[in-house]
C-alpha positions in Angstrom: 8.6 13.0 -16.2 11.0 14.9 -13.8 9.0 17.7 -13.4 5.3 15.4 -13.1 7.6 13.9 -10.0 8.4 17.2 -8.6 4.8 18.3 -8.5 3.6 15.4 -6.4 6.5 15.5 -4.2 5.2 19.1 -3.6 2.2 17.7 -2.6 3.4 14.4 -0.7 3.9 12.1 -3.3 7.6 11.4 -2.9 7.7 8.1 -4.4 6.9 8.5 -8.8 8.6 5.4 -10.8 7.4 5.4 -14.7 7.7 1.8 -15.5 6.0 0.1 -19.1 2.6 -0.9 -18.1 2.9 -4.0 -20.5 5.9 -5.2 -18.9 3.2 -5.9 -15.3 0.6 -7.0 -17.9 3.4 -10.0 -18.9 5.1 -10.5 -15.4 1.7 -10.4 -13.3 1.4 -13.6 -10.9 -1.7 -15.3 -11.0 -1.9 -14.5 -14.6 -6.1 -14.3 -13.4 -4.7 -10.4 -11.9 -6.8 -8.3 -14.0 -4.2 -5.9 -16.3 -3.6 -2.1 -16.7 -5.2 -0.5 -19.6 -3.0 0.2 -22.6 -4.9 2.1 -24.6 -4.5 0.4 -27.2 -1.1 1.1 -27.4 2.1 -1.7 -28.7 3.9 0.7 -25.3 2.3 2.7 -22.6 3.5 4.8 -19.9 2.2 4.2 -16.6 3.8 6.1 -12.8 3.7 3.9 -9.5 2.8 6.6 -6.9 3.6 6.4 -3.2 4.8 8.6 -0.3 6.9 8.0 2.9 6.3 10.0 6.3 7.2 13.0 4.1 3.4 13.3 3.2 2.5 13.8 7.0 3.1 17.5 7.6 1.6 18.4 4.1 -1.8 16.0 4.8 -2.4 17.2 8.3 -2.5 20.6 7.5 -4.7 19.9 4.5 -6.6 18.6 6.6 -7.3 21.1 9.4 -7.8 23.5 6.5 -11.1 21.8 5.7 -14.4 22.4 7.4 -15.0 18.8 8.5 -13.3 15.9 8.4 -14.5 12.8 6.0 -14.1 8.7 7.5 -10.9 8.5 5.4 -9.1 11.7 5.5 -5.9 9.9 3.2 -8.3 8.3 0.8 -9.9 11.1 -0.1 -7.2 13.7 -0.5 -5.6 10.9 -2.9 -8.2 10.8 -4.5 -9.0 14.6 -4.8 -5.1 15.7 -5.6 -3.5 12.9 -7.6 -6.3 13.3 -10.8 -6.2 17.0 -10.3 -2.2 16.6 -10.7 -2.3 14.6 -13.9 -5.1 16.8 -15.5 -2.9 19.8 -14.8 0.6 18.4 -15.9 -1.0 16.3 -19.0 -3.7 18.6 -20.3 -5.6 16.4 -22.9 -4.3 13.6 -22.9 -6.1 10.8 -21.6 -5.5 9.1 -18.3 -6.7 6.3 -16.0 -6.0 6.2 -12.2 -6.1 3.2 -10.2 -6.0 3.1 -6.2 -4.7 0.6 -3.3 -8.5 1.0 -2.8 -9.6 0.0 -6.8 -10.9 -3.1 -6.5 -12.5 -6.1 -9.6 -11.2 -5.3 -12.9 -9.6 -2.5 -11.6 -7.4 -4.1 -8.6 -3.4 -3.9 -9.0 -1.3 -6.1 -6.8 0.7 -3.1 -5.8 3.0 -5.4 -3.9 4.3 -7.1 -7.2 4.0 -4.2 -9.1 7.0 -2.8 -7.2 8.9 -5.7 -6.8 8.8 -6.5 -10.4 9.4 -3.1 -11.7 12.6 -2.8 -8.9 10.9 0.1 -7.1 10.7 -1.6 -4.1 11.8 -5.4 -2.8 8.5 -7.3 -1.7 9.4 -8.9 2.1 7.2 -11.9 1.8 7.9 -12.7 5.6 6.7 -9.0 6.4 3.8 -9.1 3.2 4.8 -5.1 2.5 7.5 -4.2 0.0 11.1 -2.6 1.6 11.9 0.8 -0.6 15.7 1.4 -0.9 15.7 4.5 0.9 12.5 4.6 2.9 12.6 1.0 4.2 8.8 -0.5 5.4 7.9 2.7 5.8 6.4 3.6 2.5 2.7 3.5 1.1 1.6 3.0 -2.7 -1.0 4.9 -3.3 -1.7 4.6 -7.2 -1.2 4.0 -10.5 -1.3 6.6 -13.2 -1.9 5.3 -16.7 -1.7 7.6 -19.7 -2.1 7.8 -23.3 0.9 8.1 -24.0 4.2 6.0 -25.5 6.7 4.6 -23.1 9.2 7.0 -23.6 12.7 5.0 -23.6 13.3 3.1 -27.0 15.4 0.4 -25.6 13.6 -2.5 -23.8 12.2 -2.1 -20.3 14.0 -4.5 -18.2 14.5 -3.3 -14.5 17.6 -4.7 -12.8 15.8 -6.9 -10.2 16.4 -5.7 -6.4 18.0 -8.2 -3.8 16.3 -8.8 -0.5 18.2 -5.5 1.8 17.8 -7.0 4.9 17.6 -10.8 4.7 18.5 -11.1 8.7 15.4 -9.6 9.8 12.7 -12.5 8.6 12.9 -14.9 11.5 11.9 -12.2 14.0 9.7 -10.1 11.8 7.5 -14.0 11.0 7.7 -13.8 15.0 5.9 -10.7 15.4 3.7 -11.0 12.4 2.6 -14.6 14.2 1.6 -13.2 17.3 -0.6 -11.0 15.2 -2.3 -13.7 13.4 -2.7 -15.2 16.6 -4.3 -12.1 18.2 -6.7 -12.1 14.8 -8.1 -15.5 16.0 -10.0 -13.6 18.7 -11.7 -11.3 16.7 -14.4 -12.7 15.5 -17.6 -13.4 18.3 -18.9 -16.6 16.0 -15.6 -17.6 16.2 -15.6 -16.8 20.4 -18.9 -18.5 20.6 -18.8 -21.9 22.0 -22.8 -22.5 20.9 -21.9 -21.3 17.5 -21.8 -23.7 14.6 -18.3 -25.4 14.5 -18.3 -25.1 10.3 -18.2 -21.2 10.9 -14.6 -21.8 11.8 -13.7 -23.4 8.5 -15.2 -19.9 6.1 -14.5 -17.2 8.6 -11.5 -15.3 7.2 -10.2 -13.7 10.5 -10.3 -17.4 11.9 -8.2 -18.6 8.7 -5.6 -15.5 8.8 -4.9 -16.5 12.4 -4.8 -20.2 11.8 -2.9 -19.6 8.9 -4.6 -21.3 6.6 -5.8 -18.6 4.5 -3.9 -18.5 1.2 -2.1 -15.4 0.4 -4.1 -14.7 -2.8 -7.4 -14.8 -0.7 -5.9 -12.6 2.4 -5.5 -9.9 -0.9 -8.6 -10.1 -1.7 -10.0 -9.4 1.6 -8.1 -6.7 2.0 -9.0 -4.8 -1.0 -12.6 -5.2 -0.3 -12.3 -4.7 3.7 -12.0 -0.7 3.1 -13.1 -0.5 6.9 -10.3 -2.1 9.2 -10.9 -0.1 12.2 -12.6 -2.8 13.8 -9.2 -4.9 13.6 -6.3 -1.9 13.6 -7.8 -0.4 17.1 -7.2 -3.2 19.5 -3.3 -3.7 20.9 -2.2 -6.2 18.6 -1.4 -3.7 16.1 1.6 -3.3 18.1 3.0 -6.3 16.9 2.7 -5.2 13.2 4.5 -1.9 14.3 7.2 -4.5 15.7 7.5 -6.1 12.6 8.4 -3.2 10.6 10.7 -2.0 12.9 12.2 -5.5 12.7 12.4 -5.0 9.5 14.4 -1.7 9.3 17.7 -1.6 8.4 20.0 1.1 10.3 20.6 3.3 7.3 16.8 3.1 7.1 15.8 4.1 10.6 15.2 7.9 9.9 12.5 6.8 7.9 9.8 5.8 10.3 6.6 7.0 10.8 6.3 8.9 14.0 4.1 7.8 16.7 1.2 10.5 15.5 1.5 8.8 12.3 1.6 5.8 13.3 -1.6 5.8 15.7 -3.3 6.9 12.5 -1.8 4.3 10.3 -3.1 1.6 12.3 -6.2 2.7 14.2 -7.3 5.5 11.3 -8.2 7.6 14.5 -9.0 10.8 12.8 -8.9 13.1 15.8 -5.0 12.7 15.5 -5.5 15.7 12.8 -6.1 17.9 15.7 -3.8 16.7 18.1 -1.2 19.2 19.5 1.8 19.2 17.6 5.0 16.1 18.6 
């Protein structure tokens, strides 16, 4: 397992925690959460894959190396190099790969996931998961399934991880309320004083601003929103920026993204490939 870890961190990946897929299976919240394959098996070994800003030098010059440049330049190089990775490292045996992106009977709730499995504590008041050493600023990418036992004989229990930074969820529900305020806006139905008043009550951008929009159903739009440029270009990104840095502790602050990663985080601007160097 060390060494499957030190290949992806090679090529980004610096976040790789094995955990026993059954153990999500029997902690998932809803219990409707569709579940990770087994294959069959009484104990299966699944990885939780992510990266911090160390994946930022190695996927821009990807990247620049290619003859064009797709809509979703991180999507698809996950895509491409994470099966590649676990075809190489586990020749035969078989494997299934789930993405941030899967969505139906394929959809994980990343989020719990790593809180349940102690990889990362899940900040409810900032909806993204705090990593020990990276902070906020962190990205799950996928989940790597594989025919294969869970390899530790002794039961899977992960020491659950205590909040790191409990001080920062006042201002961090500030900032992350003037962005659901700044959502309201969004939608021109919505704008439109000649539109029908019952739009209000089903629009989902209306809802997420109102806060009315359960948390279960802002997931759901999520996974199946892949497009959020429409959303992540205007200025109020700025206040979700704010609310990670709210939510970064000092021993955390090497950890943030810089601004060129940043402006692609949030606007998926993919001309920032190309960009002079910081």
């Amino acid at each position: 397992m060390e060494d499957f870890a030190a290949v992806l961190h090679s090529h980004g990946f610096d976040i790789c925690e094995p955990f026993e897929t059954q153990y999500y299976n029997l902690k998932k919240v809803p219990e409707t959460l569709p579940p990770i394959s087994t294959f069959s098996r009484p104990r299966t070994l699944s990885f939780l894959i992510g990266n911090s800003k160390h994946i930022w030098p190695i996927l821009k010059a990807h990247v620049r190396a290619l003859p064009s440049v797709s809509e979703h330049p991180l999507d698809d190089y996950v895509h491409v190099i994470i099966p590649k990775l676990v075809e190489a490292h586990f020749p035969g045996i078989a494997s299934k790969i789930q993405y941030t992106t899967s969505k139906d009977d394929d959809f994980i709730h990343f989020q719990l996931l790593a809180h349940i499995t102690a990889t990362s504590y899940y900040n409810k008041a900032l909806s993204l998961c705090v990593h020990p050493k990276h902070g906020p600023w962190k990205a799950f990418r996928a989940v790597v399934t594989l025919d294969l036992p869970f390899p530790n004989l002794e039961p899977y229990a992960p020491i659950p991880l205590i909040d790191p930074y409990p001080e920062c969820h006042e201002l961090v529900s500030h900032y992350r309320n003037l962005f659901f305020e700044s959502v309201k806006g969004y939608c021109t139905q919505c704008r439109d004083p000649s539109a029908d008043p019952s739009h209000k009550d089903k629009c989902v951008l209306f809802r997420m601003g109102d806060g009315t929009l359960t948390g279960d159903e802002v997931r759901k739009w999520y996974s199946e929103k892949r497009d959020m440029t429409f959303i992540r270009t205007v200025s109020n990104h700025q206040h979700l920026i704010a609310a990670r840095d709210a939510a970064t502790w000092d021993a955390v602050k090497d950890q943030r993204y810089s601004d060129q990663q940043l402006r692609y985080h949030y606007s998926k601007d993919t001309s920032i490939f190309f960009d002079l160097e910081e």
